[in-house]
Every structure is written in structure tokens, then in C-alpha cells.
N, C-alpha and C positions, 0 to 999 in steps of 0.2 A: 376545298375540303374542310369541315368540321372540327374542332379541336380535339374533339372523342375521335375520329377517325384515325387523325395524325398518331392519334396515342395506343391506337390498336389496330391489328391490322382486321382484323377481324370486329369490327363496332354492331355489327347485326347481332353476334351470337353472343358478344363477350360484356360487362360493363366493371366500370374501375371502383375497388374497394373503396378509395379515398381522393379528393383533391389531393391534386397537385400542386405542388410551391415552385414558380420560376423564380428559383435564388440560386446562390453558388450553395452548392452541398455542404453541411455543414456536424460534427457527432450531436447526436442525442444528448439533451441535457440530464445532468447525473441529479438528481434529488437526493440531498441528505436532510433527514426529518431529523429536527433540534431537539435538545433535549430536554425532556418532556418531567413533568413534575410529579408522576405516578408509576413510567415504566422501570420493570426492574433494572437492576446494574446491567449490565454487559456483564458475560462471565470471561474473564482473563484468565488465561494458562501459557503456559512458556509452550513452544511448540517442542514437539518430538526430534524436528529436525536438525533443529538450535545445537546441541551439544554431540550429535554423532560422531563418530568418528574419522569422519569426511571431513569436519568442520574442522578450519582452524583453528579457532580459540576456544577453545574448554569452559560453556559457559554453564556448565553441570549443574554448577551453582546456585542457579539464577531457580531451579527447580523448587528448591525446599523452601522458600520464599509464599509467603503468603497473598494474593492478589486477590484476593477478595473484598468487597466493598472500598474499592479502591478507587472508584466511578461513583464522581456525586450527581445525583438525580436531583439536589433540590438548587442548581445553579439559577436557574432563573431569577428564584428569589434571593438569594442570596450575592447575586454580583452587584460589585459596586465598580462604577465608572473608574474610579481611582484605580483598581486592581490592575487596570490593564498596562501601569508603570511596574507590575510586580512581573516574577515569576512564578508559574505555577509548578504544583509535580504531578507528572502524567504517569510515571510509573516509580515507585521507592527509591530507582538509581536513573532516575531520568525529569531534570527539568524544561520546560519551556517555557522563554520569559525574549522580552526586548531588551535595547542596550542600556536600557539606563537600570536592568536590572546587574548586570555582567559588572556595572560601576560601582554597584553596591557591596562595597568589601565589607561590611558589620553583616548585610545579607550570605555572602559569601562564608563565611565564616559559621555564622549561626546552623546553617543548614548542613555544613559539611562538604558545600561544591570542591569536590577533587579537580577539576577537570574543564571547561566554557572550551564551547565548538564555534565558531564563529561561522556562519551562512551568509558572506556578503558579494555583494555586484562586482566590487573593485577593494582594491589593497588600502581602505580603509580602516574605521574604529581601533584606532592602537594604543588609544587613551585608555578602553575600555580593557584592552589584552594586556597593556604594562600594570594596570591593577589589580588584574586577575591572579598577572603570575609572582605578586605579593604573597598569596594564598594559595594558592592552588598546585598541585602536579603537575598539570600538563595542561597548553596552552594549543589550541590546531584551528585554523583556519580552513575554508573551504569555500572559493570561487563560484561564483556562476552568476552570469552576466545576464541570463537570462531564466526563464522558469524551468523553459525544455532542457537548458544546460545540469538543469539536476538530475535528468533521469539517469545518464551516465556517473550519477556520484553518488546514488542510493544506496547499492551496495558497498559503496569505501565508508559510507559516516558510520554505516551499521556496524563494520568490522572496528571502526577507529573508537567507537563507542565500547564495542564489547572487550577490545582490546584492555582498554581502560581498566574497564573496573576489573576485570579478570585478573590484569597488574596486581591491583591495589588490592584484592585479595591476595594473592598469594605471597606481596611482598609483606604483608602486616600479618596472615598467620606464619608466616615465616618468624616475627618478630613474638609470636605470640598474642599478639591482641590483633583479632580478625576483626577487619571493619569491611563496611561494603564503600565503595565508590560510587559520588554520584558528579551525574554528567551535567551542567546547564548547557543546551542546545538553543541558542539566537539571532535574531537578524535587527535592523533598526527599529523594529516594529513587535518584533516577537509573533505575528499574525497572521506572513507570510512565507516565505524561504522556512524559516526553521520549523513553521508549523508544518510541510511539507517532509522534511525530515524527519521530522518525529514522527508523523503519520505514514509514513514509509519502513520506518525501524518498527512500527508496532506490527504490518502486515508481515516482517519479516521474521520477526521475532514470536509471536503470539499464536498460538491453534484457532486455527479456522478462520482467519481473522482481518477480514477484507478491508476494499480501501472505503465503504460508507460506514463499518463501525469504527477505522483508525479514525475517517476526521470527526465519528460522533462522540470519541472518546476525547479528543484534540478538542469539541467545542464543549463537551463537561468538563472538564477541568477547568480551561482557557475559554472563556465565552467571546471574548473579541477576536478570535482566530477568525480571519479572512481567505475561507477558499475561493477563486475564483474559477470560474468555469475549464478554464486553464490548466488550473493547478488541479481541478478533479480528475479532466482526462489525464495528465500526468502521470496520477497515484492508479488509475483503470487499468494504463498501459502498464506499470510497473507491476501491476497485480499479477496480469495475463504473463510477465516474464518470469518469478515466481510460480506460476501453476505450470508453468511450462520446464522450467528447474529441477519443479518436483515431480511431474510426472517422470524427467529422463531419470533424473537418481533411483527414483524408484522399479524404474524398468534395468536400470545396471544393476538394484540391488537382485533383485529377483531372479536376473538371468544368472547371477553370481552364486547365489543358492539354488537353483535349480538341479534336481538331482537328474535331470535326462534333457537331452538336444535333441533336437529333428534338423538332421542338415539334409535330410532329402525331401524339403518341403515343394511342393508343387509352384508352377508359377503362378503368376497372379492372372486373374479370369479376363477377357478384355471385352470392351462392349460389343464386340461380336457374341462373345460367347452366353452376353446376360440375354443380348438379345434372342438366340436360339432358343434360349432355356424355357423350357417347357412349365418349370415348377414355377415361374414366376407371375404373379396373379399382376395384371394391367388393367388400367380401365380402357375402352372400348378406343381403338384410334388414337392412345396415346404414344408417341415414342418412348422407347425405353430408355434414349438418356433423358429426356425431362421428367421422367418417373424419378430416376435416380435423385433429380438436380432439386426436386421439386416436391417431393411426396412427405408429409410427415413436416410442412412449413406450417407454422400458426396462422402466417400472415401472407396473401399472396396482391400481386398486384393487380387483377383482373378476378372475376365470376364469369360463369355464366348465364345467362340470363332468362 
């Protein structure tokens, strides 16, 4: 039997879109296009969802905030190898940097870091968190042994983060002089783990705001940030959990405000019933569940010929 045969059962009538790869299956590569020396900013906005009333922490705040041209487009030319011992700022209360930046207590100080989040493997850098807590508020650490071990921790840095500055507002106009709190977010390297973070906090935080512009905003600021194929699917999967958040909220919010119920709604139709259905336009000799499964694909695995 023929290779084309084995691959269809039908090889007279039918032929295959595209070669086939004998590998272990494997996701699609994520492409994030760099940043480029002519297109415009990214536009930053605080998301809607961010300060609702569902939300824990009250980041109301973070609205009146200016984010525009906040996103440098002329990184290319302007990085210097040296930087990447620095921190950078990705957002006005949010930096990303490595540990020999979190060491830097004149850095620490100049900038106003309230706060360094630690993203390491193991119950390491404590040289660099007894320094911190010199200066700083508040000192937090956060484990993960592995890459995938973040996806379970996205949403605690984003809260431990917003927690933060929300604090630091309201304890300093409390006092009269309102300052904003800012976070430095780190791992050994500044390029991995915490850029992961950051890039996470920004789809979480930001309107519209997916995981190819969080790391293209993570590599304008930060150009030696290292995503690895890894850490893309990571921030995909964390997107889809996030859309999937939002659509439930949004269907509690709606049922909440809706001013009429249907509780004698009909059952659901079964493929008997699509099948009978008269109004249903098929092509000639097709089943109507591969019509279902199938119609309206961009891409299928077979023509015919």
C-alpha cells in the first residue's frame, strides 16, 4: 500500500493539502516581530476590568496615569550591551531588571523602588533581598522551579504587585503626600522568569492587550529579554485563561443586569434533529456531522481532486 493510500482512505478521489512531518507533535511556533525603528508606540490603557468591583484591590488609580509614549521604538539603536546589568521601566510603577540590578541600593533609591519581587528556582539571592530591605517596603519572593511552574503564579504576582502600590498610595495620601509605588520584578538574569512576569502582568493589566504585544513591549524597553519558545506557549496559555475569565465575568455580569429570564427555554437540538432538518443546505453526500465538524475550517487535511 502507498503512503498516500495509508493516509487516506480514499486516495483516488481525495489528495493531501500538505506534507506530512513523521515527528512527535509538537505547538506551532509563536513569532514575535522586534522592535522595529519606525512603527508606532503600542497604545497602553489600564484595562476596564482592572479596578471593577469584583476586583480585589482598588487599582482606580492606575487610570489617571498617563501611558503614552511610554514604549521606546528607537531601541535598537540605542541599546548598549552594558544595559543589560540595568533595570529597565516597562510601565511608571513597574520595573524589569536582573539581580545585580535589585544590589543596587544608589539604583534603588534614585528611582524610588518601594518594593523587588524576586522570581527564582530555589530559596536563593538573599544578598540581594537583605539589600533591598535597606530601602524598600516590602521584600516577596516567588518560587518556580520550572517555567511551566509560573503559570500557576501569574495571577498571585499580579495581585502581590497591585497590592503594592495600591498600599503605598493610600498609606502616603493618607499622610498627605501621595506618591505612587514602584515594583522592581527580577530573576538572575532579568531576561527570563521575571520577564515572564512582567509580560503576564501586562496581558493582565492593559486593554486588549495580548501575549505577542506584552513580550513586544518587554523587548522595547528590555532588549535582552529572552523568550524562549517555552515561555511563549506559557504567556498563549495564560492569555486563553484570561479570555476565558473574561468572557465568564462578563456573562455573570449581564445575566445580573438582565431585566427578563427565559426559564422555559427549549432543549438542546441533537444530531438527529440537524439531521432531519430540512432547512439545512449540505453538500451532496455529506454527513451532517462532518458538515458540523468541518464547514467554515480555513484549513483542511485532504481535497478533492
Amino acid at each position: 500500500m502507498s503512503e498516500k493510500s495509508a493516509m487516506s482512505d480514499s486516495a483516488a478521489s481525495h489528495k493531501r493539502h500538505q506534507d506530512y512531518s513523521y515527528r512527535l507533535p509538537t505547538p506551532p511556533r509563536i513569532l514575535v516581530p522586534p522592535p522595529s525603528l519606525t512603527a508606532d508606540n503600542l497604545e497602553l490603557n489600564i484595562g476596564k476590568g482592572t479596578f471593577s468591583p469584583d476586583h480585589e484591590v482598588d487599582t482606580s488609580f492606575l487610570k489617571d496615569l498617563d501611558l503614552a509614549n511610554i514604549v521606546q521604538n528607537n531601541t535598537l539603536l540605542e541599546w548598549a550591551y552594558e544595559r543589560r546589568r540595568q533595570a529597565q521601566m516597562i510601565l511608571p510603577w513597574l520595573y524589569l531588571g536582573p539581580l545585580t540590578a535589585a544590589k543596587d541600593k544608589e539604583f534603588l533609591v534614585r528611582e524610588g523602588i518601594t518594593m523587588v519581587l524576586a522570581i527564582r528556582a530555589q530559596q536563593n539571592m538573599n544578598g540581594a533581598l537583605n539589600i533591598a530591605k535597606e530601602v524598600c517596603y516590602e521584600v516577596a519572593t516567588v518560587e518556580s522551579t520550572t517555567y511551566y511552574a509560573l503559570v500557576g503564579q501569574f495571577s498571585r504576582t499580579t495581585k502581590m504587585i497591585n497590592q503594592h502600590i495600591a498600599k503605598v498610595r493610600h498609606t502616603t495620601a493618607a499622610a498627605g503626600e501621595m506618591r505612587m509605588g514602584k515594583v522592581l520584578v527580577f530573576c538572575e538574569s532579568g531576561n527570563e522568569r521575571s520577564a515572564a512576569v512582567v509580560a503576564a502582568y501586562l496581558m493582565e493589566m492593559l486593554e486588549d492587550f495580548d501575549y505577542v504585544k506584552a513580550m513586544q513591549v518587554c523587548q522595547a524597553q528590555r532588549f535582552c529579554v529572552n523568550f524562549e519558545d517555552s515561555i511563549k506557549n506559557i504567556l498563549k496559555a495564560q492569555w486563553d485563561i484570561l479570555l476565558a475569565q473574561r468572557s465568564v465575568a462578563t456573562s455573570r455580569s449581564d445575566s445580573i443586569h438582565s431585566i427578563s429570564f427565559s426559564y422555559g427555554g427549549k432543549p438542546k437540538r441533537t444530531i438527529e434533529d440537524t439531521r432531519d432538518d430540512e432547512d439545512m443546505e449540505m453538500s451532496d453526500d455529506v454527513d451532517p456531522t462532518d458538515e458540523l465538524r468541518f464547514s467554515g475550517r480555513a484549513n483542511t487535511p485532504f481535497r478533492d481532486q
